[in-house]
C-alpha positions as CSV (number, residue, x, y, z in Angstrom):
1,X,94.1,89.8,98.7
2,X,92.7,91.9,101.2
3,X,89.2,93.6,101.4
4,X,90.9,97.0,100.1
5,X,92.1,96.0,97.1
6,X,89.0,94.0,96.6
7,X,87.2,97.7,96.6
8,X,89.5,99.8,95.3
9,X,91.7,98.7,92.4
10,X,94.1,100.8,90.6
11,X,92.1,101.6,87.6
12,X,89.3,102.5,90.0
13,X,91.3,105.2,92.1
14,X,92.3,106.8,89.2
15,X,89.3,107.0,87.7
16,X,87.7,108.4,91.1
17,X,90.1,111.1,90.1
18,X,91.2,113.8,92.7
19,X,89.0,113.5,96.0
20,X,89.7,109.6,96.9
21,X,88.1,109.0,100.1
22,X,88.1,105.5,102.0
23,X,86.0,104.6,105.0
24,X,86.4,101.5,107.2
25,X,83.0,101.2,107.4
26,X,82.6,99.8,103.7
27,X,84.2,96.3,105.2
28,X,83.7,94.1,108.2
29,X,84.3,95.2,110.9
30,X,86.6,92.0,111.7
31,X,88.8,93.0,108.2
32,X,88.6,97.3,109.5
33,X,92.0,97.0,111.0
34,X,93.7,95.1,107.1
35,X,91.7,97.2,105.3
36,X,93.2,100.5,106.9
37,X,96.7,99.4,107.0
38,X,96.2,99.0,103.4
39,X,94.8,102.4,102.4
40,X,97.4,103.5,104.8
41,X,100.2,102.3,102.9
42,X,98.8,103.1,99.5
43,X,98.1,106.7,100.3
44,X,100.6,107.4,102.7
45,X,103.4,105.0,103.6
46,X,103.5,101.7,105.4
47,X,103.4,101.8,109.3
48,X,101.7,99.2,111.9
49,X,98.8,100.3,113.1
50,X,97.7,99.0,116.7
51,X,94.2,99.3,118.7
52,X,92.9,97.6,121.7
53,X,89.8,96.4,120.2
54,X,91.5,94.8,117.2
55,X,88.8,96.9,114.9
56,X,89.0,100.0,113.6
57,X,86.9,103.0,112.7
58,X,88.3,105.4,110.4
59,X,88.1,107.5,107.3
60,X,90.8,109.1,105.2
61,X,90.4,111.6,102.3
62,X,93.4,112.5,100.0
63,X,93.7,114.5,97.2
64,X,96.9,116.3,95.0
65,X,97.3,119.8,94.7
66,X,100.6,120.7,92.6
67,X,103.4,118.5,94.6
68,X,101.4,118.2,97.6
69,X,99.8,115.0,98.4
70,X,97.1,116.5,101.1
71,X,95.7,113.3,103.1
72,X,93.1,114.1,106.5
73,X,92.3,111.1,108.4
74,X,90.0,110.6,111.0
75,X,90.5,107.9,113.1
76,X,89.8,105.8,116.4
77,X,92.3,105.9,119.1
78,X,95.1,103.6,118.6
79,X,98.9,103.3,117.8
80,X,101.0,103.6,114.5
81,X,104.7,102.7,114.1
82,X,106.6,102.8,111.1
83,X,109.7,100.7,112.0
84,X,113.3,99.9,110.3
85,X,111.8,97.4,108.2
86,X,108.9,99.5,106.6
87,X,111.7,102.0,106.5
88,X,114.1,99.5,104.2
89,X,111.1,99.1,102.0
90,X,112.2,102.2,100.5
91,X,108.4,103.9,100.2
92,X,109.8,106.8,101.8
93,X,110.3,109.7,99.3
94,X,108.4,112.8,100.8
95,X,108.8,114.5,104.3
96,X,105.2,114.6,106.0
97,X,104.1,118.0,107.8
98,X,100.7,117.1,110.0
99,X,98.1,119.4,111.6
100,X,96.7,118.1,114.7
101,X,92.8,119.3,114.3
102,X,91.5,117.7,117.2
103,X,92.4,115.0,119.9
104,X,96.1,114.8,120.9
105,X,98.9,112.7,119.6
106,X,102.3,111.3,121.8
107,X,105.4,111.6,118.9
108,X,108.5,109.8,118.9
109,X,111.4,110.7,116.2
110,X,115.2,110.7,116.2
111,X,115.5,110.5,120.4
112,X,112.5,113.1,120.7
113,X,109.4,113.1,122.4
114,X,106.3,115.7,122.3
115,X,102.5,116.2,122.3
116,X,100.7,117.6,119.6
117,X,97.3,119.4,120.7
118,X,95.0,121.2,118.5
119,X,96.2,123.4,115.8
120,X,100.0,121.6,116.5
121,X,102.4,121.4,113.5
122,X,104.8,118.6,113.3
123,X,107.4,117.4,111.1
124,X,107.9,113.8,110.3
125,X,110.7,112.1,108.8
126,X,109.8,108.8,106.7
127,X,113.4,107.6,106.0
128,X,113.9,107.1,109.7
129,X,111.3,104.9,112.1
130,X,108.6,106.8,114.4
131,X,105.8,106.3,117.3
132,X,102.8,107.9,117.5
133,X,100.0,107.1,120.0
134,X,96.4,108.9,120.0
135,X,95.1,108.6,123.2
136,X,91.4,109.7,122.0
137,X,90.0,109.7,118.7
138,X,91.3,112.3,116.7
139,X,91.5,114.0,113.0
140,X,94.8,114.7,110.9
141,X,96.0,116.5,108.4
142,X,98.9,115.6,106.4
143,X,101.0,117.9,103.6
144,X,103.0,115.0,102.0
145,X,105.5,117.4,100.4
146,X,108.7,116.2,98.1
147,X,112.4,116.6,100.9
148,X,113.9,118.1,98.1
149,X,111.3,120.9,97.8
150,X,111.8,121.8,101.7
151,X,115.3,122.8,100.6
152,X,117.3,121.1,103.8
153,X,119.9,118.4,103.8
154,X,118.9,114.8,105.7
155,X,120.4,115.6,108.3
156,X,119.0,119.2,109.1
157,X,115.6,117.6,108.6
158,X,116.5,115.0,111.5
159,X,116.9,118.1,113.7
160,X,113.1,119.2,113.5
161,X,111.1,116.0,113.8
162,X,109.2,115.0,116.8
163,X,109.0,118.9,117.7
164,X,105.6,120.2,118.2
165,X,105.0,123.7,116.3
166,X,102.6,126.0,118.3
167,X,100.6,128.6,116.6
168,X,100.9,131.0,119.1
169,X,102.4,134.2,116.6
170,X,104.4,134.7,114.0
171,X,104.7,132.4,111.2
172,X,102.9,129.3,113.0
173,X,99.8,130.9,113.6
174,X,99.3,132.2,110.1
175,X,100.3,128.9,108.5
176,X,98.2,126.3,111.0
177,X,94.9,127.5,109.9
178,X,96.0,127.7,106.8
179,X,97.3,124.4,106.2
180,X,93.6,123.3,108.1
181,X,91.8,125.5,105.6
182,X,93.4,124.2,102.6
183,X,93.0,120.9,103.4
184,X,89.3,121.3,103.6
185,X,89.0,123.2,100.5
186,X,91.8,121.4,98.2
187,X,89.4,120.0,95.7
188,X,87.9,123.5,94.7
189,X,91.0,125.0,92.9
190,X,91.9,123.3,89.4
191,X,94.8,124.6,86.8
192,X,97.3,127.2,87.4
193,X,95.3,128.2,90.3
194,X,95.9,125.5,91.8
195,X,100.0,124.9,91.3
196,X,100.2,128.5,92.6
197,X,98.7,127.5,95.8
198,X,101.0,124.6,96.1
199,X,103.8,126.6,95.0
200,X,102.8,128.8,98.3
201,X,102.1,126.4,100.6
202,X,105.5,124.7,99.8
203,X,107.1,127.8,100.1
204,X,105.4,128.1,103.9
205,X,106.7,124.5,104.8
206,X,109.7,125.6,103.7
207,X,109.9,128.9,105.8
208,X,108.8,127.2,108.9
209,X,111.5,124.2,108.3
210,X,114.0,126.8,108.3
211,X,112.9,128.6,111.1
212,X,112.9,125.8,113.3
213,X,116.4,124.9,112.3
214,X,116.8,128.9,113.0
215,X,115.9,128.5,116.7
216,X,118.1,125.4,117.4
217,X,122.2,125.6,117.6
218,X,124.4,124.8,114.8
219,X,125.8,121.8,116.7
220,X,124.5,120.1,119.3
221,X,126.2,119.4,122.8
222,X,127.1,116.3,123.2
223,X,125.8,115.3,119.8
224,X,127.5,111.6,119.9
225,X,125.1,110.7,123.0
226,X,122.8,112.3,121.8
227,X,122.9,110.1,119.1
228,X,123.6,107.1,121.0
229,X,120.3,107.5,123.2
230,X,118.8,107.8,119.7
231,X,120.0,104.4,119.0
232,X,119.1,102.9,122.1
233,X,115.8,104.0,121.6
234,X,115.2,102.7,118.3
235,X,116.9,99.4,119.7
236,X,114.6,99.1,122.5
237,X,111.4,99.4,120.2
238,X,112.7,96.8,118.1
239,X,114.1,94.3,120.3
240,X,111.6,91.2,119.2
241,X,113.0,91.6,115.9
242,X,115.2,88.9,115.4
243,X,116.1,91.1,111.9
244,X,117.8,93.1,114.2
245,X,121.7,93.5,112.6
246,X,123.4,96.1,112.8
247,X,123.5,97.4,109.6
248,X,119.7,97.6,109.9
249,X,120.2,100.0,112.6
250,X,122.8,101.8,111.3
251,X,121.1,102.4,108.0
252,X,117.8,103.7,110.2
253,X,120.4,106.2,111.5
254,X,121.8,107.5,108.7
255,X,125.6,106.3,110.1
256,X,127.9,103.5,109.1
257,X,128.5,100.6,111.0
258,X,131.3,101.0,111.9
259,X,130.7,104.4,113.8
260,X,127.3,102.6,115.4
261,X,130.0,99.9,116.8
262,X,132.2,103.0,118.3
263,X,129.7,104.7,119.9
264,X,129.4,101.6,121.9
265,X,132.7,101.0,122.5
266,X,132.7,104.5,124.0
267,X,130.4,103.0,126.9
268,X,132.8,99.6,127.7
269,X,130.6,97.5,125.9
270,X,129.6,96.4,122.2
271,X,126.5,96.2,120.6
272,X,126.1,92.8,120.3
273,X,126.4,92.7,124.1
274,X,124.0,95.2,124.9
275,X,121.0,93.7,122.8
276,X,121.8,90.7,124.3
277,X,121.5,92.0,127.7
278,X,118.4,93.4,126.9
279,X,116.8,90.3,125.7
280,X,117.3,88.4,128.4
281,X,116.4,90.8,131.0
282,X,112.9,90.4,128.9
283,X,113.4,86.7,128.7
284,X,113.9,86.4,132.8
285,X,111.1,89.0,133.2
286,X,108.4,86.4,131.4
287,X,109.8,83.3,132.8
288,X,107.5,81.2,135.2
289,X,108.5,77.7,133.9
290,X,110.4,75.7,131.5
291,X,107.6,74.9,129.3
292,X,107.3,78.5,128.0
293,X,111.7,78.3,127.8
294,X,111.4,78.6,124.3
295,X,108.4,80.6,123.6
296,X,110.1,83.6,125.6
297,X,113.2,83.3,123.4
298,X,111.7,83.6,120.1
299,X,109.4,86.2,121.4
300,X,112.7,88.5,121.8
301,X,114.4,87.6,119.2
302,X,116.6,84.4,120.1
303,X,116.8,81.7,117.1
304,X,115.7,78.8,119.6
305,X,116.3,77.6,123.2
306,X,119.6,76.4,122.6
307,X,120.9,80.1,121.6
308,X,118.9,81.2,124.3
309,X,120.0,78.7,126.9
310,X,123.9,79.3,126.0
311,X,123.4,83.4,126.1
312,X,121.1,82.7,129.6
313,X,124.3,80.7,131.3
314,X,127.3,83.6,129.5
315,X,125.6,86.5,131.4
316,X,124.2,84.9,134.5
317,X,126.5,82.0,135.5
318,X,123.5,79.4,135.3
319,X,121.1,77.9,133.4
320,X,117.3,79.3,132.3
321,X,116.1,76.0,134.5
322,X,118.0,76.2,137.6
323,X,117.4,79.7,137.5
324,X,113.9,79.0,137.4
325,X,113.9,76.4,140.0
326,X,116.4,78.8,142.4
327,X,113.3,81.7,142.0
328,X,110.5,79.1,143.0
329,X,112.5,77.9,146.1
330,X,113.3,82.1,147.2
331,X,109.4,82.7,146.4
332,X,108.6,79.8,148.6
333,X,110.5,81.4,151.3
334,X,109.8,84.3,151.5
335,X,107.5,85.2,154.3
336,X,103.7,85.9,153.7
């Protein structure tokens, strides 16, 4: 069991009431990195968390106000992805709405890509995988708030993630330093004072969701390859996976499987194909001699060298070893 739930059992947090704050600092610094994804995922949802150092300094406070699960973390550079199989885990439920308060943060949702400075909004889906890097360290405030509350169907909601929301008028700017401001001062209302605030902050998230969706067309051009680049995408970030069916990407999308297998056919080639194409691009990228043959397949998501050999020999005309021993003899030839 790891260091977290050493410190903080369930009858603890409750009875620490509203107010639960946990700092890495209170482990090791070799168990930091366990010890976060863990208050991560019991606070939050689950999502790998990367750092160069393999450490991490960090400290999250959440609390409840009405609906709202309010959570502001403060945290050492680093990466976090919540991938198809955190998604299948079903943990899920709410639709996250962040404040960037300082640092920056690189976000990647449903085909989208932006940057999130200081006093940014964003909307993040938890039903469907994301990215985010922080280059620097950085502090964030997250409005956990119920998707049924925002009053927009999944598929609006998919429109308006990875979108950065700037506070530069109208409702934006009054609701960024509000949402800050809250955050700050969540554990000083109690009773009906405090539903009444959630009630009105909900109501905010709610007005901003639909202005977003306000600003962007009812229908999008092009919307199938729009989607398939969405798919690619996701494919592309999971590509080690050997998990990787289709009905694991199709379910991350929200689409069958059988339309996920059309939208391929639409481009003269099938899925199947095209993640197999992909791995062995990898696999011929790492390659410098037959001893790592079957390290390299497993590492992108072959079952063994034999799989791996037969696939190698289908899509180049040769085997991994004489393919090998072909690139030795051009390197060796080619002038200085």
């Amino acid at each position: 069991m790891s260091a977290f739930y050493d410190s903080f059992t369930e009858d603890d947090c409750a009875a620490r009431g509203r107010g639960q704050v946990f700092c890495t600092r209170s482990v090791p610094p070799r168990e930091s990195l366990e010890f976060w994804h863990d208050a991560v995922f019991a606070t939050l949802v689950g999502m790998d968390i990367r750092t160069e150092s393999g450490t991490y300094d960090a400290t999250m406070r959440t609390d409840r106000l009405g609906d709202l699960r309010i959570t502001t973390v403060d945290c050492d550079p680093g990466e976090v992805h919540r991938n198809a199989d955190r998604v299948a885990r079903g943990d899920g439920t709410q639709v996250f709405v962040a404040v960037q308060t300082s640092g920056t943060a690189q976000v990647e949702q449903d085909g989208r890509y932006t940057e999130l400075r200081p006093g940014d909004i964003a909307f993040f889906e938890t039903v469907r995988p994301y990215r985010t890097r922080f280059p620097q360290r950085f502090q964030l405030k997250i409005f956990a708030v119920p998707r049924g509350l925002l009053g927009q169907p999944e598929a609006a909601l998919g429109r308006i993630t990875a979108r950065a929301v700037r506070p530069r008028g109208g409702l934006a700017a009054l609701l960024s330093p509000f949402l800050s401001r809250l955050a700050d001062t969540s554990e000083s209302y109690s009773g009906p004072v405090a539903d009444r605030i959630a009630e009105s902050a909900v109501g905010l998230l709610a007005a901003a969701a639909a202005e977003q969706l306000g600003a962007e067309p009812a229908e999008l051009p092009g919307a199938e390859r729009v989607l398939l680049l969405r798919v690619q995408r996701f494919v592309r970030w999971n590509l080690a996976d050997p998990g990787l069916t289709p009905a694991v990407i199709a379910r991350a999308h929200g689409i069958s499987v059988r339309y996920l297998h059309r939208l391929f056919e639409q481009e003269g080639t099938t899925l199947g194909q095209w993640i197999r194409r992909l791995r062995l691009q990898e696999c011929r990228r790492e390659l410098t001699d037959t001893a790592g043959l079957g390290a390299a397949a497993r590492r992108w998501g072959f079952s063994g060298t034999a799989h791996f050999a037969r696939a190698f020999r289908r899509e180049y005309g040769t085997s991994p070893t004489d393919w090998l021993l072909g690139e030795r003899d051009r390197r060796r030839l080619e002038p200085s």
